[in-house]
Every structure is written in C-alpha cells, then in structure tokens.
C-alpha positions in Angstrom: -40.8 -20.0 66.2 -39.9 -20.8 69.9 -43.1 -22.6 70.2 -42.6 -24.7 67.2 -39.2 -25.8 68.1 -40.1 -28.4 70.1 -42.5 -29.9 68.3 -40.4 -29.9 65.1 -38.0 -31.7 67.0 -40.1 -34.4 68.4 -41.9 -35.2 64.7 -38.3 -35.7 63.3 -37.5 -37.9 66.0 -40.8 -39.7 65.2 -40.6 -39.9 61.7 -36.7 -41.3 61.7 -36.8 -43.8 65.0 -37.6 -46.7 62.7 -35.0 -45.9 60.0 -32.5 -46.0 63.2 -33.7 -49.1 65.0 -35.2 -51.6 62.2 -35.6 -54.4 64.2 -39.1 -55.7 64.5 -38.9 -55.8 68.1 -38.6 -52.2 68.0 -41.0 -51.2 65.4 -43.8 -52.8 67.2 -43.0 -51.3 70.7 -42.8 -47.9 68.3 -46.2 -48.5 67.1 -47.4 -49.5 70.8 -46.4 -46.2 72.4 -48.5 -44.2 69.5 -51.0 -46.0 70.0 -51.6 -45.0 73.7 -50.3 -41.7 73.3 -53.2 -41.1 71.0 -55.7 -43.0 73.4 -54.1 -40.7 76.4 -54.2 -37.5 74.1 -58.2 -38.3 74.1 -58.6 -38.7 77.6 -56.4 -35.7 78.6 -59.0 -33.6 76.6 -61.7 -34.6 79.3 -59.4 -35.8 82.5 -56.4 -33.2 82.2 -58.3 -29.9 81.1 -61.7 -30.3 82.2 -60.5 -32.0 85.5 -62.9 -34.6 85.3 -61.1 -38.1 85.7 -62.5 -40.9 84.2 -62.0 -44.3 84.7 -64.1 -45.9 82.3 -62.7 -44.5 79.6 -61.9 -48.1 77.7 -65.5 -48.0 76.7 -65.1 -45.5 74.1 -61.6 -47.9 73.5 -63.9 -51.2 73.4 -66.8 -49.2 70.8 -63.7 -48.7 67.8 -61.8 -52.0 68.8 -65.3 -54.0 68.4 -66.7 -51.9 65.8 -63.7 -52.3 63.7 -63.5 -56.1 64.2 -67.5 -56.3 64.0 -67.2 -54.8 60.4 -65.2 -57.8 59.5 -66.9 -60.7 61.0 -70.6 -59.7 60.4 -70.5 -57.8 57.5 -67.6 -59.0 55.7 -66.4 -55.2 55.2 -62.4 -53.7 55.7 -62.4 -52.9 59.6 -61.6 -49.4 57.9 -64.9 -49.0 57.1 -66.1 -49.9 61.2 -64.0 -46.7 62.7 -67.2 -44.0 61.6 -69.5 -46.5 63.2 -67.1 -47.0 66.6 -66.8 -43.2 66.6 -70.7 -42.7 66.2 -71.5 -44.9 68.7 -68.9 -43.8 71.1 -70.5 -40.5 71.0 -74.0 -41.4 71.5 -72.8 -43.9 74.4 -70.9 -40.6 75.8 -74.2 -38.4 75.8 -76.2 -41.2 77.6 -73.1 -41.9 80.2 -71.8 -38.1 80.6 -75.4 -36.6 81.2 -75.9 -37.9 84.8 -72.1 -38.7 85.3 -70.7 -35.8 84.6 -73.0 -34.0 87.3 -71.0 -35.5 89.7 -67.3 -34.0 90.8 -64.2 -35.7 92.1 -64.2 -39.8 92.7 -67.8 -39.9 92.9 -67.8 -39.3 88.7 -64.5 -42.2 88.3 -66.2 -44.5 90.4 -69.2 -43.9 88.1 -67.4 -44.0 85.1 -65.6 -47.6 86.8 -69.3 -49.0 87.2 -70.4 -47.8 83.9 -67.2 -49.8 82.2 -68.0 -53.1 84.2 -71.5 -52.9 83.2 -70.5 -52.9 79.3 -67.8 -55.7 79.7 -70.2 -58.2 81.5 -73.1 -56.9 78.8 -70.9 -57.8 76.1 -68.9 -61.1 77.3 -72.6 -62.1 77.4 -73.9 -61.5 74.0 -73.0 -63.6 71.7 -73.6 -61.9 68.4 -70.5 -59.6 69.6 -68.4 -63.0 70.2 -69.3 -63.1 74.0 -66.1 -64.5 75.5 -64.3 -65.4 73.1 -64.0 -62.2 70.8 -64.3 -61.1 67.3 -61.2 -61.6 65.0 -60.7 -59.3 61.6 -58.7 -60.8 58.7 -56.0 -63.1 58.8 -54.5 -62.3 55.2 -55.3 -58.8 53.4 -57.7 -59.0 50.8 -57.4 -55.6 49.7 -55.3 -52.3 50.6 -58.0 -51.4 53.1 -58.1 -54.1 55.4 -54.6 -52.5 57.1 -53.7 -55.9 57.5 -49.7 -55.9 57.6 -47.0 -58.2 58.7 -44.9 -55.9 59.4 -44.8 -52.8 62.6 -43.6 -50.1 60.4 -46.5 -49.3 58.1 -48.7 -48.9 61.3 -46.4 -47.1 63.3 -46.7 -44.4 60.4 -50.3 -44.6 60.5 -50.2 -44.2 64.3 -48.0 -41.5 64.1 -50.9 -39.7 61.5 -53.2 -39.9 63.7 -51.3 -38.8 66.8 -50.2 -35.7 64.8 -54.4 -35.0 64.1 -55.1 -36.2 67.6 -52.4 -33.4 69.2 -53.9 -30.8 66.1 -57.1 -31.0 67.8 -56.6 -30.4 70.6 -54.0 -27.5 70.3 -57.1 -26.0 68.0 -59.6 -27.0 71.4 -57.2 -25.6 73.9 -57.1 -22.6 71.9 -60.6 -22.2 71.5 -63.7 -20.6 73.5 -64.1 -24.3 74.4 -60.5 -24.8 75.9 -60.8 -21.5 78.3 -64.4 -22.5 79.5 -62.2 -26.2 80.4 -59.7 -24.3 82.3 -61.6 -22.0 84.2 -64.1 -24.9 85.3 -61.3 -27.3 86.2 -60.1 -24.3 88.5 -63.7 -23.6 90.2 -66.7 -24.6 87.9 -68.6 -22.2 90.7 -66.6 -19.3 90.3 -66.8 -20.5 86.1 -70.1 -21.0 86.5 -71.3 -17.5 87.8 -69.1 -15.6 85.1 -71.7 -17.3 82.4 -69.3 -20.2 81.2 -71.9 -23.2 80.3 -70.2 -25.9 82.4 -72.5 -28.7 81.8 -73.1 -28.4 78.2 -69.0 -27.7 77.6 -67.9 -30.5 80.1 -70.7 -32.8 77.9 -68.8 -31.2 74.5 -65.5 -32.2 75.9 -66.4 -35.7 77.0 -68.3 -36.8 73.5 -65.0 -35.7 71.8 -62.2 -37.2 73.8 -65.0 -40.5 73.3 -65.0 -40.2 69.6 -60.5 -39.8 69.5 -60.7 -42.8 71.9 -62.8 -45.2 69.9 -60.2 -43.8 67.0 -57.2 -45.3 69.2 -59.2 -48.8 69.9 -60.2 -49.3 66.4 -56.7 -48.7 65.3 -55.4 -51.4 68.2 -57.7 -53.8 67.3 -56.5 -53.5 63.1 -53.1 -54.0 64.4 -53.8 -57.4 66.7 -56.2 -58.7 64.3 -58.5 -59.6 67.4 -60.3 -57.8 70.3 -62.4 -60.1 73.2 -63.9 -58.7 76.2 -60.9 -58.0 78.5 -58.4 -56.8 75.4 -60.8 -54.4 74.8 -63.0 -53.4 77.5 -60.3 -54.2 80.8 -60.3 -51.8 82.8 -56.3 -52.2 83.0 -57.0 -50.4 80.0 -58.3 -47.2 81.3 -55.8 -47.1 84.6 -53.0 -47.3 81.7 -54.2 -44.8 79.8 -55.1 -42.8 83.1 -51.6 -42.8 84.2 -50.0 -42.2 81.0 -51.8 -38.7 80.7 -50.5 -38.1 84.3 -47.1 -39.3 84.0 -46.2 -37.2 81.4 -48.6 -34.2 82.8 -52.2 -33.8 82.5 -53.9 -30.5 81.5 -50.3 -30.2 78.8 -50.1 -30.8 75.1 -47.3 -33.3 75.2 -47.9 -34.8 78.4 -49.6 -37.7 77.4 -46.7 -38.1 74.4 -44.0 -38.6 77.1 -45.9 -40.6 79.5 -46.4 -43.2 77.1 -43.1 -42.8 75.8 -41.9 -44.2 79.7 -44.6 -46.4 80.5 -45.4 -48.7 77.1 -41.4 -50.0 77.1 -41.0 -50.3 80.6 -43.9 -52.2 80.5 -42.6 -54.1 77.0 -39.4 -54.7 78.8 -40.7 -56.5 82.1 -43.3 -58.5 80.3 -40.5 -59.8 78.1 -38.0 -60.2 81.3 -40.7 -62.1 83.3 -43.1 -63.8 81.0 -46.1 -65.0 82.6 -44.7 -64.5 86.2 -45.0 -60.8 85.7 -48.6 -60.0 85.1 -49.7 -59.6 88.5 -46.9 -57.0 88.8 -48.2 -54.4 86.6 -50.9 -53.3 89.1 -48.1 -52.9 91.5 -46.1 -50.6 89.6 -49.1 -48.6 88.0 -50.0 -48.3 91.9 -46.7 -47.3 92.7 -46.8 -44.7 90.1 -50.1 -43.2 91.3 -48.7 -43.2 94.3 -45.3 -41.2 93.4 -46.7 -39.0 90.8 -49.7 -38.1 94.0 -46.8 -37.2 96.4 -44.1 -35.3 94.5 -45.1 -34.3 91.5 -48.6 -34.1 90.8 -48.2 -31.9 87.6 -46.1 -34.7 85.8 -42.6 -34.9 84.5 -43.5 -32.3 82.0 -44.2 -29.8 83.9 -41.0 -30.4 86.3 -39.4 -30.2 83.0 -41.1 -26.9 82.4 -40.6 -25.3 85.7 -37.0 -26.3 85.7 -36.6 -25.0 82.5 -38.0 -22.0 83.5 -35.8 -21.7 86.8 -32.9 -21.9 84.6 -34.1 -18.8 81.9 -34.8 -16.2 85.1 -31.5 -16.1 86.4 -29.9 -15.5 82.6 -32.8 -12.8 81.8 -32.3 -10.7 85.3 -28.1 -10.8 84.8 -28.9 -9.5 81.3 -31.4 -6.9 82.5 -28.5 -5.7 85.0 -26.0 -5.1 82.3 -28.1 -3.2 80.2 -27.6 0.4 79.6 
C-alpha cells in the first residue's frame, strides 16, 4: 500500500492540475511536460537501466513525428493512423543502429548514437518527398474525431497523461521482469553479468528497440499537437540533450525520475523563453550545460534519489529509537 501511495498521489495531482489552473497558458505548458516525460520515460529504459546513454535518441522522436505528419500529407489518412508505422519503423531503425552501436560502452556508443542522428537529419532535410527543409504539416481544421486536431491544451494533456500512465506501466512491468534484472546487473558490470549467463547483447538490443518504439510514440504525439514537424523540430539534436537531461535531473535508473525532471526543466524552460523572446535561444545550451555540469558533481543519482536517501535518513533514526523502547 506504501508503494502505491505515491503514485496515487501524483495521478490525482495530474488528473486535477487543469481544473485548478484553466488558463491556456498553463494547460499547454501541462501538456508540454507530459509529453517529455513520456519521451524521457523511453529513454530511461535504455540510458538509466541498461546504462547505455544515448544521444541520438531524437531519431526514434523524428520516425513518429514524421510518420504521423507523413500519414497526412501523402496519404491523406488521420496522423492517428501514422503512429504503428513511426513505431515499426523506429524499431527496425533501432535493430540496424543498436547492432554495431550497442557493442560499444561509455561515450564511444553517445558519440555513435550523435553521428548516427546527424546522418538522418541531413538524409531527410535532403529528400524532398519527406518535405526536405521545409517540413510536413498535418491538418489545419479536424475532419473527423481522429485527426486529434484540437484548439484547445486540455484534451491533449489528458491524452498525454494516458500515455505517460502506459509508458510508466511498462516499464514498472520491464523493471520487474527477467529483462529489468539482466539491465541492472549489466549496467553494474556486463563482464561480471556476462559470465553468470545473462545475454547482454541480445537484452541490451531488447531494451533499445523498446525505449525506440515509446519514443516514436512521444514524437508522433508532439507532432499531432503542433500540427507541423521539419527537420530541426523533429530530428535536433537539442532534442535528445533535453530529453537526456530530463531522465537525469529527475534520476536515471528510477521510475519517476524522468516524471520530475521534466516537471523542473519544461517550465523553466517555458518561462525564460517567454521572459527573453528571441534573445534567449542561445541560452538554453548554457543552462542544459550547466545542468550536466551540477547534476555530474553533486548529485549524480538525481533529485530523486536525494529525495530518497533523505527520506530514508530521516525513517532510521525513528525505527532504531522505537527498536530501543521495545520490550
């Protein structure tokens, strides 16, 4: 019961934050930090339990945003109907990449994964039957119920908060499974994992092909809310930093770690956009680089798992005073 507590809490929070704050304002940043905690939720499948950081992670992001859109402009079909095709080919994309990346350990694999995101931008601003530079754009005005085109935040901030409930389902199930120990025990030592039997390249490979398939999910799901994707909206590697830093934030390897990073980084992000405009955009790689920086030095676990330990500080002293006055 302990261990649904908290979750309880945070659903009820979730569910009642836009009957509290109506204004549109805050309904879309809502939305916004759902969205990315579902696109950090995939990645912390492959970067916080498996240990494997990627960096090119926005390709899986690009594959729903573009497959969504693509089922619009080319086929004249809801972008509803492009998320099985993102997904699909986020998973066969994730096969070819992880095969030779994932041999690789440490930065080797992110600068891999960096290289291996590039490539796919420049292949795509250049081909013009995805839009090249200029992008893909999905319905202006709903046709029908399935073309999730709404004028208003709140109807996809429930959606968002759907699929973040799945997103966190599955991966409690994954964590929880044969496949979550073999993650753990290779992010320790995939040598020591290794020579007690646990497949490491075929689970690493498992892990990687489903935090793709969640990922292309979260793009698909971005690009139905703008209405647009184009090369850097949905295949910048700003993208995959964000999403990077939101899992670690909030604490990597943990459930709700990617939940509260992006529940600190999408507003204060929201909020020094709107302060500075234009003026500000070169000031977002400072502050994710100051963040790296911070969260490298003091506390590489993330906020959660200060929260955690502090938590757990606290509950020690209160058990051992009991334990002294017992009979």
């Amino acid at each position: 019961m302990r261990r649904l507590l908290w979750p309880s809490v945070f659903l009820a929070l979730a569910i009642a934050y836009p009957l509290l704050l109506a204004s549109p304002f805050q309904q879309r940043l809502g939305a916004l930090v759902l969205l990315y905690a579902i696109a950090a939720s995939a990645w912390n499948i492959v970067g916080g339990y498996a240990g494997q950081v990627s960096v090119g992670h926005v390709v899986f992001f690009g594959c729903g945003a573009y497959a969504a859109m693509g089922s619009y402009a080319k086929f004249g079909l809801s972008p509803l109907f492009g998320i099985p095709g993102g997904i699909v080919i986020a998973v066969a994309l994730a096969a070819i990449i992880g095969v030779p990346t994932l041999r690789l350990s440490g930065h080797y694999f992110s600068m891999a994964t960096i290289a291996v995101a590039e490539t796919m931008r420049l292949i795509v601003t250049n081909t013009e039957w995805l839009g090249a530079a200029v992008g893909l754009s999905g319905p202006t005005v709903a046709r029908n119920v399935f073309d999730l085109s709404f004028i208003s935040s709140l109807p996809y901030y429930y959606l968002f908060l759907g699929v973040l409930v799945i997103t966190l389902l599955i991966t409690w199930w994954m964590t929880n499974s044969r496949m979550g120990f073999y993650l753990r025990a290779i992010k320790d030592s995939e040598r020591a994992a290794r020579s007690l039997g646990a497949p490491a390249s075929r689970t690493k490979l498992y892990a990687f092909m489903l935090s793709a398939a969640l990922t292309s999910v979260a793009g698909a799901l971005y690009a139905m809310m703008v209405g647009f994707v184009d090369p850097e909206s949905g295949l910048g590697i700003l993208i995959s930093v964000k999403i990077l830093i939101m899992a670690a934030l909030g604490g990597a390897g943990l459930l709700f770690g990617p939940v509260v990073g992006a529940a600190i980084l999408v507003p204060l992000e929201e909020i020094s956009n709107s302060w500075l405009g234009g003026k500000g955009a070169g000031l977002t790689f400072v502050v994710y680089g100051a963040i790296i920086l911070l969260i490298a030095r003091f506390q590489p676990g993330g906020i959660l798992s200060l929260i955690n330990r502090t938590v757990g500080k606290d509950r020690k002293p209160a058990r051992a005073e009991g334990a002294g006055h017992a009979p």
